[in-house]
C-alpha positions in Angstrom: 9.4 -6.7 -1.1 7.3 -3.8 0.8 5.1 -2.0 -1.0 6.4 0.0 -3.9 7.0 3.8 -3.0 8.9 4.7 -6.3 9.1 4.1 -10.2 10.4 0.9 -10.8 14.1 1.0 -11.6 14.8 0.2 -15.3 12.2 2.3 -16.4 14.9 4.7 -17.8 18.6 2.7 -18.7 21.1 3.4 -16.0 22.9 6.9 -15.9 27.1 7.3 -16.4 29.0 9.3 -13.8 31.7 11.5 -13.6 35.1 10.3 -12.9 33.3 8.1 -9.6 31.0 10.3 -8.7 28.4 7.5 -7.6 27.0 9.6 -4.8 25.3 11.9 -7.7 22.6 9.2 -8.4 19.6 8.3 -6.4 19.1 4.8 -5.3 15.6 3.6 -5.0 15.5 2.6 -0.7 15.3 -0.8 -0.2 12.0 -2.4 -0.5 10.6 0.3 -2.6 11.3 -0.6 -5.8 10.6 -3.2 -8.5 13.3 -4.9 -9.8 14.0 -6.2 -13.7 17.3 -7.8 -13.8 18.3 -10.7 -13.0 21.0 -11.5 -11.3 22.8 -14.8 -10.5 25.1 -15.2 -7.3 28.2 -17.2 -8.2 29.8 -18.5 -4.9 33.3 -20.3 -5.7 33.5 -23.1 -2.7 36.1 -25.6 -1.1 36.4 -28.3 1.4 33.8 -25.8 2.9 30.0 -28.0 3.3 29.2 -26.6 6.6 29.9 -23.3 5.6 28.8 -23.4 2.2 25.4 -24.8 3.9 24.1 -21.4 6.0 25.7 -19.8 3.3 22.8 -20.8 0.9 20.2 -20.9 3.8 20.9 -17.5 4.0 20.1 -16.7 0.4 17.4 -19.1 0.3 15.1 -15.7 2.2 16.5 -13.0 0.3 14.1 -10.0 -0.9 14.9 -10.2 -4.2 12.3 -12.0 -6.5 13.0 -15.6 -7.0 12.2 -15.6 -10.8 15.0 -12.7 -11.0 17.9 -14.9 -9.1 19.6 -17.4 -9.3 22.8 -19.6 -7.8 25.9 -21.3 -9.1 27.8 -22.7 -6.9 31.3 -24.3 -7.9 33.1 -26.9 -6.6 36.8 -26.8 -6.4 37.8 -29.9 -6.6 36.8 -30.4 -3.1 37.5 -33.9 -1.4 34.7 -35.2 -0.8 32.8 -33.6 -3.0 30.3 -30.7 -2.0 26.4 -31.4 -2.2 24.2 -29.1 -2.4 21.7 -29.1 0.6 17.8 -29.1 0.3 17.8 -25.9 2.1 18.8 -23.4 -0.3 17.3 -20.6 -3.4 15.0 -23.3 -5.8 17.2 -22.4 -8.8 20.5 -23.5 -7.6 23.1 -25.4 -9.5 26.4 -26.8 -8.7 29.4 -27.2 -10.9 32.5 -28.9 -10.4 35.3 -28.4 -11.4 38.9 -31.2 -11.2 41.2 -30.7 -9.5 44.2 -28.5 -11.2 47.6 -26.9 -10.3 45.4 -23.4 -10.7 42.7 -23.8 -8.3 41.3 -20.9 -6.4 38.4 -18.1 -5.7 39.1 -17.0 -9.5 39.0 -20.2 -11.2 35.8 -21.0 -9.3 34.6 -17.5 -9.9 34.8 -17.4 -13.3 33.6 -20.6 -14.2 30.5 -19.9 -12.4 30.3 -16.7 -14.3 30.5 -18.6 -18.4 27.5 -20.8 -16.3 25.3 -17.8 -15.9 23.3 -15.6 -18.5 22.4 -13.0 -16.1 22.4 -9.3 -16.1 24.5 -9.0 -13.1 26.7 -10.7 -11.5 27.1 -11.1 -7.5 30.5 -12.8 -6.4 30.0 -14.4 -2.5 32.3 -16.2 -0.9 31.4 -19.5 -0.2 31.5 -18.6 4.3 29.1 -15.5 3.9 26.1 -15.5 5.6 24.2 -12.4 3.6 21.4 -10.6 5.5 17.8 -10.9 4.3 18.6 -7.4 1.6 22.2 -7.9 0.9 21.2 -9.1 -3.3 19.1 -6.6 -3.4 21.5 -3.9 -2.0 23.4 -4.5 -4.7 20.8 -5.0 -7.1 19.5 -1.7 -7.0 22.5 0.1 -8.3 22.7 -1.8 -11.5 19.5 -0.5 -12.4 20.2 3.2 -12.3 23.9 3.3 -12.7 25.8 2.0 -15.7 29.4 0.1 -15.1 28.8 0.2 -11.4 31.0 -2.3 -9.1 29.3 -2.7 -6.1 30.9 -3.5 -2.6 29.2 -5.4 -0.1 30.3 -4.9 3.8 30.7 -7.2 6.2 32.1 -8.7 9.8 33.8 -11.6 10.6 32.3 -13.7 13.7 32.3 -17.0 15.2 29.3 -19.2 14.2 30.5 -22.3 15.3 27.2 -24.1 16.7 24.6 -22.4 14.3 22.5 -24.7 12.3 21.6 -24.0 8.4 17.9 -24.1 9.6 18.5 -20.8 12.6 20.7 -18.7 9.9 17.3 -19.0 7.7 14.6 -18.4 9.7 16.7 -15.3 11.1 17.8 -13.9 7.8 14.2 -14.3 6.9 13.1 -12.2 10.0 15.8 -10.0 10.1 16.6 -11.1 13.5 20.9 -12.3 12.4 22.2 -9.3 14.4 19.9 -11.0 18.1 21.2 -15.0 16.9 24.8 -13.7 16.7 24.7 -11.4 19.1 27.0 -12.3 22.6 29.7 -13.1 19.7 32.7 -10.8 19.0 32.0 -8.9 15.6 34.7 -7.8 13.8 35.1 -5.3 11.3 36.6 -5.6 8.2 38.6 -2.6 9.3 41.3 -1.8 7.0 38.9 -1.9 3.7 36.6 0.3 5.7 39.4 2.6 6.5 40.2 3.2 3.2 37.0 4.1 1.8 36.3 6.3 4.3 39.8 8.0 3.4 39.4 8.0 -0.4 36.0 9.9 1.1 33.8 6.9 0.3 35.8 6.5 -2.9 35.0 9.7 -4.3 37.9 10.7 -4.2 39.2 9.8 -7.7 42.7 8.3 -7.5 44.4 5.6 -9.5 44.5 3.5 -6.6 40.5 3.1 -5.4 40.6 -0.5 -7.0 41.9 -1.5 -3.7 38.7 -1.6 -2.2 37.4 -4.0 -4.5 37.3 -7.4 -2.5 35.8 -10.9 -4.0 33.9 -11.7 -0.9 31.1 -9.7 -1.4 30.7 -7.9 -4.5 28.5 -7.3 -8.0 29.2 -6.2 -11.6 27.4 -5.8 -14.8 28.0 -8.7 -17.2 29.3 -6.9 -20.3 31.6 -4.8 -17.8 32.9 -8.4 -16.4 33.5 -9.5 -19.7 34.9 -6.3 -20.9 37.7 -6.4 -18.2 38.3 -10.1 -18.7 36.6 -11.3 -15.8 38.7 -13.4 -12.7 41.9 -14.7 -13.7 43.6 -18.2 -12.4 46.6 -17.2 -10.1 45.8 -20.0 -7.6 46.2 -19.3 -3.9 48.0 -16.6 -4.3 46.4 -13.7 -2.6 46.0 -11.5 -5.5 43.1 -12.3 -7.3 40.7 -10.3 -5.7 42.9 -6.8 -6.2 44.3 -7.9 -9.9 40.3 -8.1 -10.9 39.6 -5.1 -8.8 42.3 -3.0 -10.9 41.0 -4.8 -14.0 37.3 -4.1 -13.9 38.2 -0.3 -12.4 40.8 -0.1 -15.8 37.8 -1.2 -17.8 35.9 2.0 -16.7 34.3 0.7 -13.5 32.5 3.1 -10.9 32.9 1.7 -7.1 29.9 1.9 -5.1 30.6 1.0 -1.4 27.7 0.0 -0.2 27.2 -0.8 3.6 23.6 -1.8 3.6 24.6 -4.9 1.5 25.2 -6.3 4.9 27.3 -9.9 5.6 28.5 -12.2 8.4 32.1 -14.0 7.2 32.2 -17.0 9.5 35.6 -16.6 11.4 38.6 -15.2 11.4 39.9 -13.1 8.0 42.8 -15.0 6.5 44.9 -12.1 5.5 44.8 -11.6 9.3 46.2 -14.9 10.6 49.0 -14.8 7.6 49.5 -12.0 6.0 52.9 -12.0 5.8 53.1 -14.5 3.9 50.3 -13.8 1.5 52.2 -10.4 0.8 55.5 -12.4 0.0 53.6 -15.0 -2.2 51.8 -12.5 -4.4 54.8 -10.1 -5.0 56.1 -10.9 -8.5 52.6 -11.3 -9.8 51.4 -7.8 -8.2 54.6 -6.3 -9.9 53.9 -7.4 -13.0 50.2 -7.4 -13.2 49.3 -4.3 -11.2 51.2 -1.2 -12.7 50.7 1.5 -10.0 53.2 2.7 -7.4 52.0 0.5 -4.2 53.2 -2.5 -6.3 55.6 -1.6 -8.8 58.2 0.7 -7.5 59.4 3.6 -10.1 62.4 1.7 -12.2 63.8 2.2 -15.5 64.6 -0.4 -18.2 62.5 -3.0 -17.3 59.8 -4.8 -19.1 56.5 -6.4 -17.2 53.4 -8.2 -18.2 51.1 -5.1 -18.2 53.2 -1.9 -18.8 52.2 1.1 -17.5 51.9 2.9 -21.1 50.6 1.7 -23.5 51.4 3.4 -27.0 49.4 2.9 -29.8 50.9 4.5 -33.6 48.3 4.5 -36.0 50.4 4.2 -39.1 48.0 3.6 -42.2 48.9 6.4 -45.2 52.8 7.0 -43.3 55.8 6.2 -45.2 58.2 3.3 -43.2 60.1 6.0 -42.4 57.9 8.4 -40.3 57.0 4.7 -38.6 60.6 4.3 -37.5 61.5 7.4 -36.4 58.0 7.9 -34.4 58.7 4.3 -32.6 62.4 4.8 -32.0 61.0 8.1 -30.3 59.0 6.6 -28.1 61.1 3.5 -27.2 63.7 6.5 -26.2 61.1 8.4 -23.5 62.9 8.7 -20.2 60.0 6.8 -19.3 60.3 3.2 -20.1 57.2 1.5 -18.7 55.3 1.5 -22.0 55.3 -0.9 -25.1 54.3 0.3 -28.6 51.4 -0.9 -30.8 52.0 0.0 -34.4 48.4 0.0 -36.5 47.9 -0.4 -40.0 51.0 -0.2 -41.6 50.9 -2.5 -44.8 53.3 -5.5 -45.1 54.9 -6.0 -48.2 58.5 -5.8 -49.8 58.8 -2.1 -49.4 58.2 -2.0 -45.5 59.2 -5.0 -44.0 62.8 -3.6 -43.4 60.8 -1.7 -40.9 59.7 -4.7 -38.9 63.1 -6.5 -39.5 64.2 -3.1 -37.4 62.2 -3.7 -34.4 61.8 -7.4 -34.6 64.4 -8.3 -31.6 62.4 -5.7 -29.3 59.3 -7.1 -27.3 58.0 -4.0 -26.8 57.2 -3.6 -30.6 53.9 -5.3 -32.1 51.8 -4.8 -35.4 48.0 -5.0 -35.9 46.1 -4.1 -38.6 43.3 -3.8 -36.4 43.4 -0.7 -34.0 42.7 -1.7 -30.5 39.7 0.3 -28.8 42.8 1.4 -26.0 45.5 0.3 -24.5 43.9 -2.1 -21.9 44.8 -3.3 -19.2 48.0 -0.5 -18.9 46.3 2.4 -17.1 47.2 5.0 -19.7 47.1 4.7 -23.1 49.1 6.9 -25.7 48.2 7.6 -29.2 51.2 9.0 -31.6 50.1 9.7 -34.9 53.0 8.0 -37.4 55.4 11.1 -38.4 55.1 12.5 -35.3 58.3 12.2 -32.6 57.7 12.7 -29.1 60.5 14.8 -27.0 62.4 12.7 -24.8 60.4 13.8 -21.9 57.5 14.2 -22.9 55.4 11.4 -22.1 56.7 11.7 -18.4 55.6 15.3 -18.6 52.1 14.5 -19.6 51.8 11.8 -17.4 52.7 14.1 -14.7 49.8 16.6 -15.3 47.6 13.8 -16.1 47.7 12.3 -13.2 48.0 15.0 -11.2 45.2 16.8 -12.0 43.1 13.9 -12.4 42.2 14.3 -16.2 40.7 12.2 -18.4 42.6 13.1 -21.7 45.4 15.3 -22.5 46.4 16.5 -25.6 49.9 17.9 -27.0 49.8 20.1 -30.1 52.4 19.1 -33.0 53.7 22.0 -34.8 52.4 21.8 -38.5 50.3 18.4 -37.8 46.4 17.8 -38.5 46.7 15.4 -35.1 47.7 15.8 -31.8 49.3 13.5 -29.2 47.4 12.0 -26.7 47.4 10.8 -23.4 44.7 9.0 -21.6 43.3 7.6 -18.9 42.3 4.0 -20.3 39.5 3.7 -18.0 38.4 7.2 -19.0 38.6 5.8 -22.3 36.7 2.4 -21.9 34.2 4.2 -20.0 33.9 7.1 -22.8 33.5 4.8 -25.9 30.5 3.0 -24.2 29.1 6.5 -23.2 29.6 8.7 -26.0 26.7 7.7 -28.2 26.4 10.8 -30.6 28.8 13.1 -28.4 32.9 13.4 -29.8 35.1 11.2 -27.8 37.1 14.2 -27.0 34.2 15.7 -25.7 32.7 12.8 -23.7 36.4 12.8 -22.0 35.8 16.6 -20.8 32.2 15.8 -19.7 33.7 12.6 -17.5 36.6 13.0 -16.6 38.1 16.0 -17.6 40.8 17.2 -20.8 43.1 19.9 -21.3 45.9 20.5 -24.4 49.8 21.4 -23.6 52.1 22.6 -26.4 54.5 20.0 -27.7 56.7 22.3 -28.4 58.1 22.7 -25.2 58.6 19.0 -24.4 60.3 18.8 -28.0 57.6 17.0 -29.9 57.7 18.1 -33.6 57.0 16.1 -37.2 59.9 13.9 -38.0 61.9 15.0 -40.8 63.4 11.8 -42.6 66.6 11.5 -43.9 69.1 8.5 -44.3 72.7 8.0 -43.8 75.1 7.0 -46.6 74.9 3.3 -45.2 70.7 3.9 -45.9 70.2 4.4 -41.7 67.0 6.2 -41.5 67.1 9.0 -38.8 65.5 12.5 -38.2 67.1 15.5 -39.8 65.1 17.7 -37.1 67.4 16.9 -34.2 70.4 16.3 -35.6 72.5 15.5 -38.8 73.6 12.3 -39.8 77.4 11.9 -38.4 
């Protein structure tokens, strides 16, 4: 570290955002700042020593206080097994892991993760070579910005003849740029193209989590463990992006930063076959990544993560009002959502109601309310007794999206609640944030809330009534026939 020109970071707790506004909050420059977290750098590695051995050179001269980092490296079931070299950070530790049908960059990278007890987490692939500031690039963020993501940059270039001992010494005189240089550097253009388009993700759209590659990038513990951290999909080139819309789901605010510089060694793989990677990972995208670029607009059927999430909070309604405000729902002319009824006691007198909706997935009961409707990107709440218009949830999905909001909310003639739409990450992010503050008021501060009359969309209280066989259905739209 240079001398320190600043307070040191941590002094006050990290500041929330709006929507991803991380450009609002200054960053302490590099080398003029003391750091207090610590952070551990989890590099998932295969059939990959010679790699894996500048790779740990490289963070063996990083800036960032030895006592403050540390390394886990894990070992896919590589054949022969990896070692871990003598030149390389002094807390290092290597895991391995057998071999399994599931192997891959998230296996590895979440195993390494349950290894570590650190503040931060900093995922590197196991081919990076990260210049001599790259941990502490993304270091300083954590310590003034709460639930950032941070993305590293880097270029992909031949290193084929480079020893473990030259990527140290020039990491540790900042001289990589002169012992790689004569060698084609390429950019990793198409991730750099689109945060420059999404204005250096500013721009906030339900898509940014693209950005979010596993090469190169950190996140706050509790926020990793919040979203569920790197799931198992094998080589099927969508771990990286399913995490990246998890973790951005969860509340996340992307940083891209470019002075967390890195060399990959080679070519990128999506480059050499990409075709293929895109045909492996399609049923998994569709079902796991709810937005338009994967899942294409199509009614009646049922994924693994549906777009809406509905949750009825049912505790004090009669079975009745708790059938008719499901059945409403189920009958949107959206059908991209499943329903999660809360608190509806079980006994004699109401299980007819469950007997009802038994034979449709969609349909579960909790007695304890979940904190949204994570991982589906938006998450409905319909008080029990209230029945939602057959368009309106497309309707507020509509303006919600469209105008970027956090939370809407639709009035209900003659009800003490409202319905409400939100963004789930506006709603993870809120709950952390709030302390003191309303939710409904953190929403506005973050992200942004307006109301819409149900009225017009046909949302009204339920008015119960049965049909000579004992059908339950709502007097309010029509009568019995």
């Amino acid at each position: 570290m240079t001398q320190q020109t600043s307070a040191p970071a941590g002094a006050a707790p990290p500041v929330t955002v709006r929507r991803n506004d991380w450009h609002t909050v200054p960053v302490p420059p590099v080398g003029t700042w003391t750091p207090t977290l610590s952070v551990t750098v989890v590099i998932p590695a295969k059939d990959c020593q010679r790699e894996l051995d500048r790779t740990l050179a490289a963070l063996a001269r990083q800036t960032y206080p030895e006592e403050l980092l540390d390394v886990v490296v894990v070992d896919d079931a590589s054949e022969p097994a990896l070692q871990l070299p003598d030149l390389r950070p002094r807390r290092t530790a290597l895991v391995r892991l057998e071999a399994a049908e599931g192997h891959g960059s998230g296996r590895g990278r979440h195993a390494g993760a349950q290894h570590s007890d650190a503040d931060v987490l900093l995922f590197l692939d196991a081919d990076m070579i990260a210049f001599r500031d790259h941990v502490e690039a993304h270091a300083r963020w954590h310590h003034v910005l709460a639930d950032a993501v941070v993305l590293g940059y880097k270029h992909f270039v031949d290193v084929d003849g480079v020893t473990p001992e030259q990527t140290a010494d020039a990491v540790a005189t900042e001289d990589l740029d002169r012992l790689l240089g004569g060698r084609r550097w390429q950019r990793h253009v198409w991730v750099e193209d689109f945060i420059r388009d999404a204005d250096d993700l500013r721009a906030d759209a339900e898509d940014l989590f693209l950005a979010v590659v596993g090469a190169t990038v950190s996140v706050p513990r509790r926020l990793y463990e919040e979203a569920g951290g790197f799931a198992t999909y094998g080589l099927r080139g969508i771990v990286d992006t399913e995490f990246g819309y998890r973790v951005f789901t969860a509340g996340a605010v992307l940083v891209p930063e470019p002075a967390a510089r890195s060399v990959h060694q080679g070519a990128r793989n999506f480059a050499v076959r990409g075709d293929d990677i895109k045909r492996a990972r399609v049923g998994l995208a569709a079902n796991r990544l709810p937005v338009p670029l994967f899942r294409l607009p199509q009614r009646g059927r049922r994924w693994a993560v549906p777009r809406v999430r509905a949750i009825v909070p049912a505790s004090g309604a009669t079975p009745e009002q708790v059938q008719l405000t499901v059945d409403s729902v189920l009958a949107s002319t959206v059908t991209d959502l499943d329903v999660t009824v809360v608190g509806m006691r079980d006994d004699a007198g109401t299980r007819w109601v469950r007997d009802y909706v038994a034979h449709d997935p969609r349909v579960t009961f909790t007695d304890e309310r979940p904190a949204s409707g994570f991982p589906s990107p938006y998450t409905l709440v319909v008080p029990a007794g209230v029945a939602v218009g057959a368009t309106a949830v497309a309707d507020l999905l509509d303006r919600l999206t469209g105008e970027r909001l956090g939370l809407l909310r639709q009035t209900v003639d003659g009800a003490d609640a409202a319905v409400e739409l939100w963004a789930t990450r506006a709603l993870q992010r809120c709950q952390r944030h709030r302390g003191a503050e309303p939710l409904d008021a953190a929403a506005d501060r973050l992200f942004g809330s307006a109301w819409v009359p149900g009225s017009d969309a046909g949302t009204h209280l339920v008015v119960p009534d049965v049909t000579r066989q004992g059908m339950v259905y709502d007097a309010w739209e029509s009568p019995a026939s």
